[in-house]
N, CA and C atoms as a LAMMPS dump frame, in Angstrom:
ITEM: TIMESTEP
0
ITEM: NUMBER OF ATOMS
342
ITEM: BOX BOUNDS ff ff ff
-5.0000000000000000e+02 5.0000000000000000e+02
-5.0000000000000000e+02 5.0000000000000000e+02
-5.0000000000000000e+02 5.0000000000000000e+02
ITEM: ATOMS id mol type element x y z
1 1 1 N 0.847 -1.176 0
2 1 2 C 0 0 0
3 1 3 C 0.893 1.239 0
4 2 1 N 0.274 2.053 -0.633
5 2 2 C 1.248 3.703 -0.811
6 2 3 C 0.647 4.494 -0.186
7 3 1 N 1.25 5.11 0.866
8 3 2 C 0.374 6.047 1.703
9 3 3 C 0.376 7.533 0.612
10 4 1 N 1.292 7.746 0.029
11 4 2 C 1.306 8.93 -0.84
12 4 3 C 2.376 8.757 -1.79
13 5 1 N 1.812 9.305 -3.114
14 5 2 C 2.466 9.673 -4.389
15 5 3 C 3.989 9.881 -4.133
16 6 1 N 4.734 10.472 -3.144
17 6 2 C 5.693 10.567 -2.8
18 6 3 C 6.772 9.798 -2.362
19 7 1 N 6.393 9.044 -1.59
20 7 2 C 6.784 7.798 -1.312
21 7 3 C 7.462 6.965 -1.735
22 8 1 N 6.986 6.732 -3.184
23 8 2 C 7.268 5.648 -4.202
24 8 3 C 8.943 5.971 -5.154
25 9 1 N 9.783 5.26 -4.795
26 9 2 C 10.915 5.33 -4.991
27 9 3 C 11.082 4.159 -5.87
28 10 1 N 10.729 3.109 -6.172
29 10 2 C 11.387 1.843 -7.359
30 10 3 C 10.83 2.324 -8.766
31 11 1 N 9.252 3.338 -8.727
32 11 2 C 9.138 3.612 -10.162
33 11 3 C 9.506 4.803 -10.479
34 12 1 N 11.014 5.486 -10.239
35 12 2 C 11.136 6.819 -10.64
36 12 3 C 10.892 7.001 -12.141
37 13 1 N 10.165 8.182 -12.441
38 13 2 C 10.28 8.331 -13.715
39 13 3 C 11.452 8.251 -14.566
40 14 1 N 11.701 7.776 -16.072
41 14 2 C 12.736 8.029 -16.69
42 14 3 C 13.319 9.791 -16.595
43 15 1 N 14.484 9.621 -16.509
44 15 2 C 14.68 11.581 -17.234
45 15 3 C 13.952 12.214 -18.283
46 16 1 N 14.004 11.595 -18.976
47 16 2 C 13.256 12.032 -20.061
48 16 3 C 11.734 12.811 -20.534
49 17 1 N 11.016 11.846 -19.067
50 17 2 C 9.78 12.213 -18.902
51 17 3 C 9.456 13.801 -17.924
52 18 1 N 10.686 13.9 -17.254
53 18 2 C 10.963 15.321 -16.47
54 18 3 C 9.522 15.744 -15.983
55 19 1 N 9.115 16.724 -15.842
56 19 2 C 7.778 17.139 -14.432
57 19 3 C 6.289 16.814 -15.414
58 20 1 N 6.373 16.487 -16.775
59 20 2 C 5.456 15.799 -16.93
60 20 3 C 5.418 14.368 -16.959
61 21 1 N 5.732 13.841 -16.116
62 21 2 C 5.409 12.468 -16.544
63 21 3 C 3.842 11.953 -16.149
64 22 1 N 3.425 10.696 -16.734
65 22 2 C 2.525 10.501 -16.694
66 22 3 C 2.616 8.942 -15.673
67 23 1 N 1.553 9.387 -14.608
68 23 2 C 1.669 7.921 -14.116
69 23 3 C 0.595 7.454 -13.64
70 24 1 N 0.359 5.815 -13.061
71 24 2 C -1.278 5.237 -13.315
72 24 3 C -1.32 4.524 -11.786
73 25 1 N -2.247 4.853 -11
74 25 2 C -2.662 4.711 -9.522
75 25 3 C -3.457 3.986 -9.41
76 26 1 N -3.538 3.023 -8.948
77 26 2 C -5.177 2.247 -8.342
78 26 3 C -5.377 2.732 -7.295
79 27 1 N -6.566 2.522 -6.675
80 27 2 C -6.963 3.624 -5.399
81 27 3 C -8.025 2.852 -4.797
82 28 1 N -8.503 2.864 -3.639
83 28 2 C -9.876 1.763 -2.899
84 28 3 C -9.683 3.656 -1.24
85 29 1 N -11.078 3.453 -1.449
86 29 2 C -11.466 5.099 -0.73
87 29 3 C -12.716 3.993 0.54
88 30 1 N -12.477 4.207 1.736
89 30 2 C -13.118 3.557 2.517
90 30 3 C -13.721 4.807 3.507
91 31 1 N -14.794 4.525 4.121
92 31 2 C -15.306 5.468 5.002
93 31 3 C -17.141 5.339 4.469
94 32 1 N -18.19 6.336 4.653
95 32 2 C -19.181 5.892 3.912
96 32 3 C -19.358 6.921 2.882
97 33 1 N -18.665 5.901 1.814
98 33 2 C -18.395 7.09 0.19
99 33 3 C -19.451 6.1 -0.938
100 34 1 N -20.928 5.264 -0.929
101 34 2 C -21.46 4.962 -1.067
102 34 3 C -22.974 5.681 -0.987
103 35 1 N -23.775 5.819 -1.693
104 35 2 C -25.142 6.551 -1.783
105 35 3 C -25.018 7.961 -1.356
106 36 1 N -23.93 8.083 -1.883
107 36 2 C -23.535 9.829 -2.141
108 36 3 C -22.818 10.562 -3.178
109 37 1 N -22.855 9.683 -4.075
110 37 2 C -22.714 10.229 -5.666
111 37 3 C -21.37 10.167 -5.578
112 38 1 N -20.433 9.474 -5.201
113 38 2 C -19.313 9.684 -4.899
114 38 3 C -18.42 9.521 -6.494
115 39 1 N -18.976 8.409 -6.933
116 39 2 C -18.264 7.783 -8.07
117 39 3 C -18.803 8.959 -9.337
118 40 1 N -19.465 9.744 -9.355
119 40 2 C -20.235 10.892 -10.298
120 40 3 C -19.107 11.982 -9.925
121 41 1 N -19.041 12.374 -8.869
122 41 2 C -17.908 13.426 -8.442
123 41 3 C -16.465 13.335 -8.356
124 42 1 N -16.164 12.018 -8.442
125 42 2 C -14.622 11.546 -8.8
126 42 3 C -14.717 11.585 -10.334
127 43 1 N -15.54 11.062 -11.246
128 43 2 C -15.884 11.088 -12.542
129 43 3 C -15.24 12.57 -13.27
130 44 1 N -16.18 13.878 -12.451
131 44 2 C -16.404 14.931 -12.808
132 44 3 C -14.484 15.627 -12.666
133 45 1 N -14.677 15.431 -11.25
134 45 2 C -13.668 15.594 -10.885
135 45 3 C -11.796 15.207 -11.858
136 46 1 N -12.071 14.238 -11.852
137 46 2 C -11.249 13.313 -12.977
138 46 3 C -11.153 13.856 -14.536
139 47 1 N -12.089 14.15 -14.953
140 47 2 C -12.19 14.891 -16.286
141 47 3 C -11.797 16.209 -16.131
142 48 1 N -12.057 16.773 -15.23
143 48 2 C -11.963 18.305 -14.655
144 48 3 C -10.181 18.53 -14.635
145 49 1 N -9.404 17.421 -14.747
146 49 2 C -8.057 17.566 -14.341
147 49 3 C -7.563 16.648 -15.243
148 50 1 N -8.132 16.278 -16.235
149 50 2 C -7.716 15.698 -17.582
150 50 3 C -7.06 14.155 -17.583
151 51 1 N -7.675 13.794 -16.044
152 51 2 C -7.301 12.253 -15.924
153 51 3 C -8.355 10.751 -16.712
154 52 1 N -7.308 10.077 -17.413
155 52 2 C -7.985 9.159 -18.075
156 52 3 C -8.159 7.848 -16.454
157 53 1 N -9.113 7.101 -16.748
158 53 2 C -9.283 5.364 -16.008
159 53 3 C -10.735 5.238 -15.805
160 54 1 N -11.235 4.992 -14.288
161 54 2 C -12.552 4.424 -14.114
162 54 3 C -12.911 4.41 -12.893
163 55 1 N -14.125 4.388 -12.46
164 55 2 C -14.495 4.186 -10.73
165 55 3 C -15.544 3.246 -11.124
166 56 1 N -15.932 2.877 -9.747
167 56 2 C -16.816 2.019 -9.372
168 56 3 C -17.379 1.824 -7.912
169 57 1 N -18.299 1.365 -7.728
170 57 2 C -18.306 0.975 -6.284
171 57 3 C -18.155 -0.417 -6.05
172 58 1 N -17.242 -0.899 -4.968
173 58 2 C -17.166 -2.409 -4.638
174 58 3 C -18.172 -3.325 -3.847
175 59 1 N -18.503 -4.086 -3.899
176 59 2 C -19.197 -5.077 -2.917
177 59 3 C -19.504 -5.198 -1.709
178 60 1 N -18.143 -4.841 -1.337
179 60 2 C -18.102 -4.641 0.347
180 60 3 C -17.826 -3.029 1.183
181 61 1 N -18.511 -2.037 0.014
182 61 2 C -18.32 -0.865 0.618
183 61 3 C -17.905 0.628 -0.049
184 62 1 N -16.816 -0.123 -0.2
185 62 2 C -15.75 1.411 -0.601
186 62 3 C -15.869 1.349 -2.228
187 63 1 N -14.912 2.405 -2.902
188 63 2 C -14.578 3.122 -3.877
189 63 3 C -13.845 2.43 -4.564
190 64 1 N -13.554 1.61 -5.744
191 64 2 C -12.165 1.139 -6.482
192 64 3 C -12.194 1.603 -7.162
193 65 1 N -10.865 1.944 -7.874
194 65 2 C -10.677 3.009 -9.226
195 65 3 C -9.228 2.568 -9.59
196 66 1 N -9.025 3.21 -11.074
197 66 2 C -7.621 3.551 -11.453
198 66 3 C -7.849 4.379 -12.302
199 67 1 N -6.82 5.845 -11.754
200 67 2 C -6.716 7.083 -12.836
201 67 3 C -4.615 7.074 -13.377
202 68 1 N -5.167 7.486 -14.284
203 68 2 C -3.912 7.853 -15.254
204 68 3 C -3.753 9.595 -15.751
205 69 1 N -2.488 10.044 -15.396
206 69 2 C -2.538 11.25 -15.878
207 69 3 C -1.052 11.993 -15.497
208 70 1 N -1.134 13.442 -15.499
209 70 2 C 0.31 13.939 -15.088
210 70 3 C 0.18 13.511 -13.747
211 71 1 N 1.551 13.57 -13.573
212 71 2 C 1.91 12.973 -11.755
213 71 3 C 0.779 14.43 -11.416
214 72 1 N 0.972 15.862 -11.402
215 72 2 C 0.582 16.87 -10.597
216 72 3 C -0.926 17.015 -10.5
217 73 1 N -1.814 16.274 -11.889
218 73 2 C -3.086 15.824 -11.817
219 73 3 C -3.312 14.764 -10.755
220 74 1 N -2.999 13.867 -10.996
221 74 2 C -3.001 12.936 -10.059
222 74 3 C -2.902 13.178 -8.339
223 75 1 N -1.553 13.857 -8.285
224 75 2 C -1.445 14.236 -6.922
225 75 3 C -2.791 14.933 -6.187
226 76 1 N -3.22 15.804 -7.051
227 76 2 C -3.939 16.545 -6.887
228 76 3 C -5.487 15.738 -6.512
229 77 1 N -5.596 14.707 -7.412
230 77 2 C -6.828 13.759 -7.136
231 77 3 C -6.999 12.718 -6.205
232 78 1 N -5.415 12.805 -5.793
233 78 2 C -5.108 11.765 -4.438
234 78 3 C -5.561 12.177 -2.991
235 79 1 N -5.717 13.65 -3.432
236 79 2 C -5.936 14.69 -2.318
237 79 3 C -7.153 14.557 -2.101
238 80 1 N -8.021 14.632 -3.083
239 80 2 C -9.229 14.813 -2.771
240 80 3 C -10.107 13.87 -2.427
241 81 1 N -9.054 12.374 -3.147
242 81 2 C -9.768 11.402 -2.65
243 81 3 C -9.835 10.968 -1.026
244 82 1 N -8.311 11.342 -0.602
245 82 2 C -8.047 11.525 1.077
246 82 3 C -8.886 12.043 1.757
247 83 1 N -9.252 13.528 1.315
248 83 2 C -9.966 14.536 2.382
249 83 3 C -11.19 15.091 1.772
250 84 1 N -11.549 15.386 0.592
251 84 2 C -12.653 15.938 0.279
252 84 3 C -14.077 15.539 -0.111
253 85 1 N -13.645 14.743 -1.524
254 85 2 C -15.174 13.316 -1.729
255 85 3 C -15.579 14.716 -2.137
256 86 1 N -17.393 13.652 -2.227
257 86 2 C -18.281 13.925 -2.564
258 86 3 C -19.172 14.743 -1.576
259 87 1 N -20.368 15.465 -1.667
260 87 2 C -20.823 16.117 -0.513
261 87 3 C -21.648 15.031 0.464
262 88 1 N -21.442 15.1 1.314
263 88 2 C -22.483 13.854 2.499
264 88 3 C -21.522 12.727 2.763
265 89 1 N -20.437 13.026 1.9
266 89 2 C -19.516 11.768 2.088
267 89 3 C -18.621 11.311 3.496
268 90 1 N -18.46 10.673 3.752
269 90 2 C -17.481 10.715 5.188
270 90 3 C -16.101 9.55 5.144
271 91 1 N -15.149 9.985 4.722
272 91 2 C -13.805 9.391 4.268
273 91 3 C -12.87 8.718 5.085
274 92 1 N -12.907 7.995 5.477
275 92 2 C -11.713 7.131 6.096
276 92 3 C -10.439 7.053 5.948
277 93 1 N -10.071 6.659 4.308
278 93 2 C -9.032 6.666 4.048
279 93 3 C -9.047 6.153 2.746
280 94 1 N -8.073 6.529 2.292
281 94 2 C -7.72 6.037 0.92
282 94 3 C -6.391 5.816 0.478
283 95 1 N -6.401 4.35 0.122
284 95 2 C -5.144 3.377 -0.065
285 95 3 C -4.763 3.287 -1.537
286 96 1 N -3.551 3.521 -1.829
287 96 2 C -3.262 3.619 -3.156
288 96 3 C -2.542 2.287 -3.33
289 97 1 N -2.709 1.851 -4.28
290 97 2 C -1.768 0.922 -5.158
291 97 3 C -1.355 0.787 -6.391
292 98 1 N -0.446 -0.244 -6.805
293 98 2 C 0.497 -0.322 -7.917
294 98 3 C 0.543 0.834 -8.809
295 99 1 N 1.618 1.906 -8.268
296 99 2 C 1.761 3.193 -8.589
297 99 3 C 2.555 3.185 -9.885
298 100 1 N 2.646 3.553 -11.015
299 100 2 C 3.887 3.045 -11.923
300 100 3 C 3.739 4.449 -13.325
301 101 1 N 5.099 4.889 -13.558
302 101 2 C 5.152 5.98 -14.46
303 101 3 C 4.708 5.24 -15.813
304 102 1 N 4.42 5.738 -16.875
305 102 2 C 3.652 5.234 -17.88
306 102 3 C 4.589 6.473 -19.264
307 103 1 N 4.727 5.927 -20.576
308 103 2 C 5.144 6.596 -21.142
309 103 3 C 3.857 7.491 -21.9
310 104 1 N 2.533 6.74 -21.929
311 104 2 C 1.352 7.309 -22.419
312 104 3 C 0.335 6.586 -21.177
313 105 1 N -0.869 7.121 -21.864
314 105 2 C -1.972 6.966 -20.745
315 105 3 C -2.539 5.259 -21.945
316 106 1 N -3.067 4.609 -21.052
317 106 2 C -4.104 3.455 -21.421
318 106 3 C -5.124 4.181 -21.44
319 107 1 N -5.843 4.969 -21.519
320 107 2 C -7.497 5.087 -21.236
321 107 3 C -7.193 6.23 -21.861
322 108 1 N -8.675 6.93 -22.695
323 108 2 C -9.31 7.661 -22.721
324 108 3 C -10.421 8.086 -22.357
325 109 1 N -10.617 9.484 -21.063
326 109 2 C -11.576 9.439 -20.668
327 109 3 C -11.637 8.686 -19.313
328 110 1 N -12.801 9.024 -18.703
329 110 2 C -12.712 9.054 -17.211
330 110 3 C -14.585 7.656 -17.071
331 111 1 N -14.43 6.923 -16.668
332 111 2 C -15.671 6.1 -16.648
333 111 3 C -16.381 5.921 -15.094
334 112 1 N -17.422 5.352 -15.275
335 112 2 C -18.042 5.064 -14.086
336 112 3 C -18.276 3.232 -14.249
337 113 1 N -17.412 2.373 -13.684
338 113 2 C -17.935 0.872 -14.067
339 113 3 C -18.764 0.598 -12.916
340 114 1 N -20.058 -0.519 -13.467
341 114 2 C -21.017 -1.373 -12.367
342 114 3 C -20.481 -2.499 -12.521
């Protein structure tokens, strides 16, 4: 688990890719972020900051996702997934995984999966 974007030291970006690089996060958001539009406002949110991947809600609760985009987009959406959400939402925490720089994005566009 990655407590923050920062952290992550085995996938340094190449040089090449310098302060834009692009990199791809999985994410699981726990707390009660369910029947509060949560996955509509990460959606919005996500497009709003030009990040490509997907949300969903899981089975047992929480939020799963993976966004792709500039590290400073991203950072930025890591934030909000931590502390802000959706309105009515109440956040626990949010656990990042398999963090990894990307030379392009996989996705176009930001989804909502059932």
């Amino acid at each position: 688990m990655i407590q923050d974007i920062q952290d992550v030291d085995p996938a340094k970006p190449p040089r090449e890719l310098g302060h834009s690089a692009i990199v791809s996060v999985e994410f699981e958001v726990y707390g009660q972020v369910q029947g509060v539009y949560f996955t509509k406002y990460c959606r919005e949110r996500c497009l709003e900051l030009g990040l490509g991947g997907w949300v969903k809600n899981s089975k047992k609760g929480t939020i799963l996702g993976k966004m792709q985009g500039e590290k400073r987009y991203v950072e930025q959406m890591i934030s909000w997934l931590s502390k802000t959400g959706s309105p009515g939402c109440r956040i626990e925490r949010c656990d990042l995984l398999n963090l990894e720089y990307l030379r392009r994005p996989e996705f176009r566009g930001f989804t909502i999966r059932f």
